[in-house]
C-alpha positions in Angstrom: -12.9 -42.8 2.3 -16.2 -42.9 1.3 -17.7 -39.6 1.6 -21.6 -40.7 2.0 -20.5 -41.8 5.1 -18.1 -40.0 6.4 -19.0 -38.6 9.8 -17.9 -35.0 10.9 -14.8 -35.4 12.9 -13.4 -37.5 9.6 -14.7 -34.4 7.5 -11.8 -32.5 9.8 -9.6 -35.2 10.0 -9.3 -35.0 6.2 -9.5 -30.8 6.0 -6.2 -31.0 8.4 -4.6 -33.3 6.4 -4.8 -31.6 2.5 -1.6 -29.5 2.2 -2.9 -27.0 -0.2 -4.7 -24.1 1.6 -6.7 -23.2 -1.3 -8.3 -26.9 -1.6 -7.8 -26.5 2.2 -10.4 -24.2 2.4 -12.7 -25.4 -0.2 -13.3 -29.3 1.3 -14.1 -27.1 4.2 -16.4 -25.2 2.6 -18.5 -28.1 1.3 -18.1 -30.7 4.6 -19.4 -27.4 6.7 -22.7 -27.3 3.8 -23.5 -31.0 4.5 -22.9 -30.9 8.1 -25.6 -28.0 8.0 -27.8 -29.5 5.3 -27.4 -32.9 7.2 -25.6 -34.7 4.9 -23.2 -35.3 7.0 -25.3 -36.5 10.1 -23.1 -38.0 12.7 -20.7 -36.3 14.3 -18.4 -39.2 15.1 -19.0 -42.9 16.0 -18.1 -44.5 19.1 -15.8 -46.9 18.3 -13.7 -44.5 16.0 -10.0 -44.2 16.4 -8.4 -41.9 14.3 -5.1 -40.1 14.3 -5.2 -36.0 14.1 -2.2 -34.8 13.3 0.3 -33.1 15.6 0.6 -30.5 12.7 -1.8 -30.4 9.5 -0.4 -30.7 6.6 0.6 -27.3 4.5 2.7 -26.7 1.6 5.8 -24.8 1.6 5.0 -22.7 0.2 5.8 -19.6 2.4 8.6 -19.2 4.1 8.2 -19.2 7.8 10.1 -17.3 10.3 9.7 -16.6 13.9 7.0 -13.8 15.0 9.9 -11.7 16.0 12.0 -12.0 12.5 8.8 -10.8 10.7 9.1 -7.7 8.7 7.9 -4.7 9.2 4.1 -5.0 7.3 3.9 -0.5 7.4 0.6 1.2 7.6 -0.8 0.8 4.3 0.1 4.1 2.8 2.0 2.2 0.2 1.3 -0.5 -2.2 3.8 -2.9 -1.0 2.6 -2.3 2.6 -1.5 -3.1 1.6 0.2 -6.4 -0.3 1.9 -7.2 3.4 -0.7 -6.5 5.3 -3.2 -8.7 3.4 -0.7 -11.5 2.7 -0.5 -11.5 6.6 -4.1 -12.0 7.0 -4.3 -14.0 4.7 -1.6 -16.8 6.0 -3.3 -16.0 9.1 -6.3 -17.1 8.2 -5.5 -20.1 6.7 -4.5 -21.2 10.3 -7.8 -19.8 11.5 -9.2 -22.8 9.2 -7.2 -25.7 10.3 -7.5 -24.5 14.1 -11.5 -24.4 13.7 -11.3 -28.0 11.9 -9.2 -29.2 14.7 -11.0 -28.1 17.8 -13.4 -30.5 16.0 -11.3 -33.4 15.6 -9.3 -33.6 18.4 -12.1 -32.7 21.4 -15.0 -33.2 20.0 -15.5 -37.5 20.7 -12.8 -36.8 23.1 -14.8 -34.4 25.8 -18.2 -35.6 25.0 -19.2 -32.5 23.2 -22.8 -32.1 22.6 -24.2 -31.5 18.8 -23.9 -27.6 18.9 -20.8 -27.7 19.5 -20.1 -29.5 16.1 -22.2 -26.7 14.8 -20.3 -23.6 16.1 -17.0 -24.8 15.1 -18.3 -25.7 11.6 -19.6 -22.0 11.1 -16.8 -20.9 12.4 -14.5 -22.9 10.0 -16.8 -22.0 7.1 -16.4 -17.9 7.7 -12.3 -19.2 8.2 -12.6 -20.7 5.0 -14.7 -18.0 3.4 -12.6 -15.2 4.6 -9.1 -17.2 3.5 -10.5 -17.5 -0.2 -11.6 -13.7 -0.1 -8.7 -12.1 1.1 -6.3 -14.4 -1.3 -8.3 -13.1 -4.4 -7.9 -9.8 -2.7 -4.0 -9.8 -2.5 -3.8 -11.5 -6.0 -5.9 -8.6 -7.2 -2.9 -6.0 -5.7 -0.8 -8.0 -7.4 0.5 -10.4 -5.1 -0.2 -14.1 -3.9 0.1 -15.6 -0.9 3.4 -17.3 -0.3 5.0 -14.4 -2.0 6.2 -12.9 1.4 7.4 -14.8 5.0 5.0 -15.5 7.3 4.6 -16.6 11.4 2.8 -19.9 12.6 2.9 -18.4 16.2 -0.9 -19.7 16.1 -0.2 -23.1 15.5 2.4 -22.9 18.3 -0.4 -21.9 20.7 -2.3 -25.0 19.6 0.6 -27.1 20.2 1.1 -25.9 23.6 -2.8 -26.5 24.3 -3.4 -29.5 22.5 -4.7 -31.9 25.7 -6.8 -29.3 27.4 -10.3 -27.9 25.4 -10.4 -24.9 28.0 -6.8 -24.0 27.3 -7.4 -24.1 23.5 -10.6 -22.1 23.8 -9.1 -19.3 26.1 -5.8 -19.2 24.3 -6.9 -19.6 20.5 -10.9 -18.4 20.5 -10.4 -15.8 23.0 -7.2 -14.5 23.2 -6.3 -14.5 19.7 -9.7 -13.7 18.4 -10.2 -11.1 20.7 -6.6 -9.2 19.6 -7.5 -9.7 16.3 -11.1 -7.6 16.9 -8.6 -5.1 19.0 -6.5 -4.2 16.0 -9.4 -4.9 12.8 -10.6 -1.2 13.2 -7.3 0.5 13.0 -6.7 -2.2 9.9 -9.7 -0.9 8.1 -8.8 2.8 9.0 -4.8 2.1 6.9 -6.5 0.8 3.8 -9.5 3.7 3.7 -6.6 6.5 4.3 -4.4 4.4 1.4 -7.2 4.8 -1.1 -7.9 0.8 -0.8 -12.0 1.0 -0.2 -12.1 -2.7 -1.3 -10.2 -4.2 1.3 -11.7 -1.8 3.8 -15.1 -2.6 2.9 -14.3 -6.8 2.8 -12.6 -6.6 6.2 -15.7 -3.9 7.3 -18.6 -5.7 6.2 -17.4 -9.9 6.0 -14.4 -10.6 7.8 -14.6 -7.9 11.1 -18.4 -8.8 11.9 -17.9 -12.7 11.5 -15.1 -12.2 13.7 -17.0 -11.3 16.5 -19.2 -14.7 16.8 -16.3 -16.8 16.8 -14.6 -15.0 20.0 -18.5 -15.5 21.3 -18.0 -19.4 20.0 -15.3 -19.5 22.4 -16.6 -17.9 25.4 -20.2 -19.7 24.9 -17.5 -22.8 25.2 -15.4 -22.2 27.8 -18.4 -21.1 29.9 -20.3 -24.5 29.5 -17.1 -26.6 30.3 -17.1 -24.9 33.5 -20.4 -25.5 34.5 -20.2 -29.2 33.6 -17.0 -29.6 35.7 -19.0 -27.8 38.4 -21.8 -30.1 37.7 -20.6 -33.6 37.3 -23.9 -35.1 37.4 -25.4 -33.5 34.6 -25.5 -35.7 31.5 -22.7 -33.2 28.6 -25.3 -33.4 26.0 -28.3 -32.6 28.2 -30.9 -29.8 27.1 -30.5 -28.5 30.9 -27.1 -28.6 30.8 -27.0 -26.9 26.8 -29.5 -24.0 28.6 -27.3 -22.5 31.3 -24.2 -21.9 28.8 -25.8 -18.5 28.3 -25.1 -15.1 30.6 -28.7 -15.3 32.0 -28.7 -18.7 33.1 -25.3 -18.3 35.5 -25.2 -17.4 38.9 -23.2 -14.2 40.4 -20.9 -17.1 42.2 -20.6 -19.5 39.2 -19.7 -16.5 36.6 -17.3 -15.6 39.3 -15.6 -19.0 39.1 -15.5 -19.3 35.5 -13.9 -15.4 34.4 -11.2 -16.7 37.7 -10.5 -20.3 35.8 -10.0 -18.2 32.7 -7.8 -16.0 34.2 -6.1 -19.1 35.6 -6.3 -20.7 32.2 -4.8 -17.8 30.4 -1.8 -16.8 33.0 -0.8 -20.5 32.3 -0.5 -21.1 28.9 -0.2 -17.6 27.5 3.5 -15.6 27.7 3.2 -12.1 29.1 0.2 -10.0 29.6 -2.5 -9.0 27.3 -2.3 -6.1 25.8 -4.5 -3.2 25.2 -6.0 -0.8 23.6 -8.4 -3.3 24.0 -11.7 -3.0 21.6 -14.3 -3.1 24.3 -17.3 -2.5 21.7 -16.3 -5.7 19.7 -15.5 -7.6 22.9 -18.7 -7.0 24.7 -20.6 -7.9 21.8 -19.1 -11.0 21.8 -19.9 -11.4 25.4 -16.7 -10.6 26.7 -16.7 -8.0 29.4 -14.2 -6.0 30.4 -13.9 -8.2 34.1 -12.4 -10.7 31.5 -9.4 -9.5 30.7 -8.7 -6.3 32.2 -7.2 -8.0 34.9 -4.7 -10.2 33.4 -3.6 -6.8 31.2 -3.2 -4.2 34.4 -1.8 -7.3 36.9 0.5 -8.8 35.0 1.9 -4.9 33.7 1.9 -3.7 37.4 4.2 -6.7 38.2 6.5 -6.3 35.8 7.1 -2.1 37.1 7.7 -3.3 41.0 
C-alpha cells in the first residue's frame, strides 16, 4: 500500500491488522500525526471496499482467560501486585488502541461521519497509543513485560457484540467502559502512592487519568449527534448546522430527554447487569456526563434484582 495515498480509514485498516502491539501502537502514532498535519487528507474514498477484521490481529503473546478466571491483581502494597496492576492496564490499553482505530474503520464511510469525527477518534487512538507505550516501559521498568502475566479481552467481546450499531459501540465501549475506568483511576493512583510507587501515580495522575476524561466526552459528543440526526433526517450528516447542536447548549429540554432515554435503551440492551457505582461523578461530569445518565440504569436494574 502506498502510504502517500493512503486515506484514513486504510491508516486503521492497517493499525488493526499489525499483530505486534508495540508496532501496533507506533503506526498509530504516526498515521494520527499525518491525519493532523494533513498528510493524510481524505478520510476515505467513495468507492472503497475494504475488509475490517472481525478481530485485529495480536500476538500470543499473553495468555487469555475469561474475566472471571483472572487473578487476583492486590492493592499494590506489594511489588508483584504494582507489576499486575500495570500489566492489566497495560493489556488494557492495547485494546483501547485497536477499539479507537476501529470505530474509525468500520463506521466511519459506513454512517456518513462527518470530518471531526475522524478527528476525535484519531486523538483518542493517539493518547491509546501514547498511554500503551508509557505504561509498558513502566512495567518493564518494575521488572516485568507485558505478556508476562494472563490477561481478559472482555473489551473486545463488547465490540463484537456491538459491531453493526455506532450508538451501541459508543454507549457500550466510550461510555460505559471509559466511564468505569475514570470510576476506579483515583483509587488506582491512591494503591501506588501508599506502595511508595510515585512514578506510576504521577503517569496515571498527570497523562493517562486526564486524557481519559475527553475520550468518555468523545463518546457522549457522539452518541448525542447520532441522535439528533436520526431525529432530523433531513439535515445533511456532515452539515455545519447539524455539527453545531452536538453540544449541551444547542439541545432542547425534550431532545436531551430522548437521547439520555435511547442511551438508557442502548445500554440495558447490549450491556449484562447493571452499572455499578461508586461512580466518579467529578470525572463524569467533566466529561459531560451527568449523573441523569447512568444513575438510573445503576439503582433500576439493582432494585430489580432485590424484589
Amino acid at each position: 500500500m502506498n502510504q502517500q495515498n493512503i486515506t484514513l480509514v486504510e491508516a486503521a485498516v492497517t493499525v488493526l491488522n499489525t499483530a505486534d502491539p508495540f508496532e501496533k501502537a507506533r503506526l498509530g502514532q504516526t498515521f494520527a500525526s499525518q491525519w493532523l498535519e494533513g498528510t493524510i487528507s481524505q478520510p476515505y474514498t467513495p468507492s472503497m471496499d475494504l475488509t475490517v477484521p472481525d478481530r485485529p490481529a495480536r500476538l500470543a503473546n499473553v495468555k487469555v482467560v475469561a474475566p472471571g478466571s483472572m487473578p487476583k491483581l492486590g492493592k499494590g502494597g506489594s511489588l508483584q501486585s504494582r507489576q499486575a496492576i500495570v500489566h492489566s492496564l497495560v493489556h488494557i490499553e492495547s485494546w483501547a488502541v485497536d477499539l479507537s482505530w476501529d470505530i474509525i474503520a468500520r463506521f466511519g464511510k459506513q454512517e456518513a461521519m462527518p470530518r471531526e469525527f475522524f478527528t476525535d477518534f484519531v486523538k483518542v487512538a493517539q493518547d491509546e497509543g501514547r498511554h500503551f507505550t508509557l505504561l509498558a516501559k513502566r512495567l518493564e521498568e518494575l521488572g516485568s513485560s507485558y505478556g508476562s502475566l494472563p490477561g481478559h479481552d472482555g473489551l473486545w467481546d463488547s465490540a463484537i457484540t456491538t459491531s453493526n450499531d455506532l450508538l451501541a459501540r459508543l454507549a457500550i465501549e466510550h461510555c460505559v467502559h471509559e466511564a468505569r475506568g475514570l470510576d476506579v483511576m483515583p483509587t488506582t493512583i491512591s494503591r501506588f502512592r501508599n506502595g511508595g510507587d510515585s512514578e506510576t501515580a504521577d503517569l496515571l495522575e498527570r497523562v493517562v487519568y486526564p486524557e481519559e476524561v475527553t475520550h468518555c466526552a468523545a463518546g457522549i459528543k457522539w452518541f448525542k449527534y447520532l441522535c439528533l440526526r436520526l431525529r432530523h433526517p433531513g439535515i445533511n450528516s456532515s452539515s455545519a448546522i447539524e455539527e453545531s447542536r452536538v453540544g449541551q447548549s444547542e439541545i432542547t429540554l425534550e431532545e436531551n430527554e430522548e437521547i439520555i432515554q435511547k442511551f438508557h435503551d442502548t445500554v440495558r440492551k447490549y450491556f449484562r447487569g447493571p452499572l455499578k457505582p461508586p461512580f466518579n461523578e467529578e470525572a463524569r461530569e467533566a466529561a459531560g456526563f451527568g449523573r441523569q445518565w447512568y444513575e438510573p440504569l445503576a439503582v433500576k436494574e439493582i432494585n430489580a434484582g432485590c424484589q
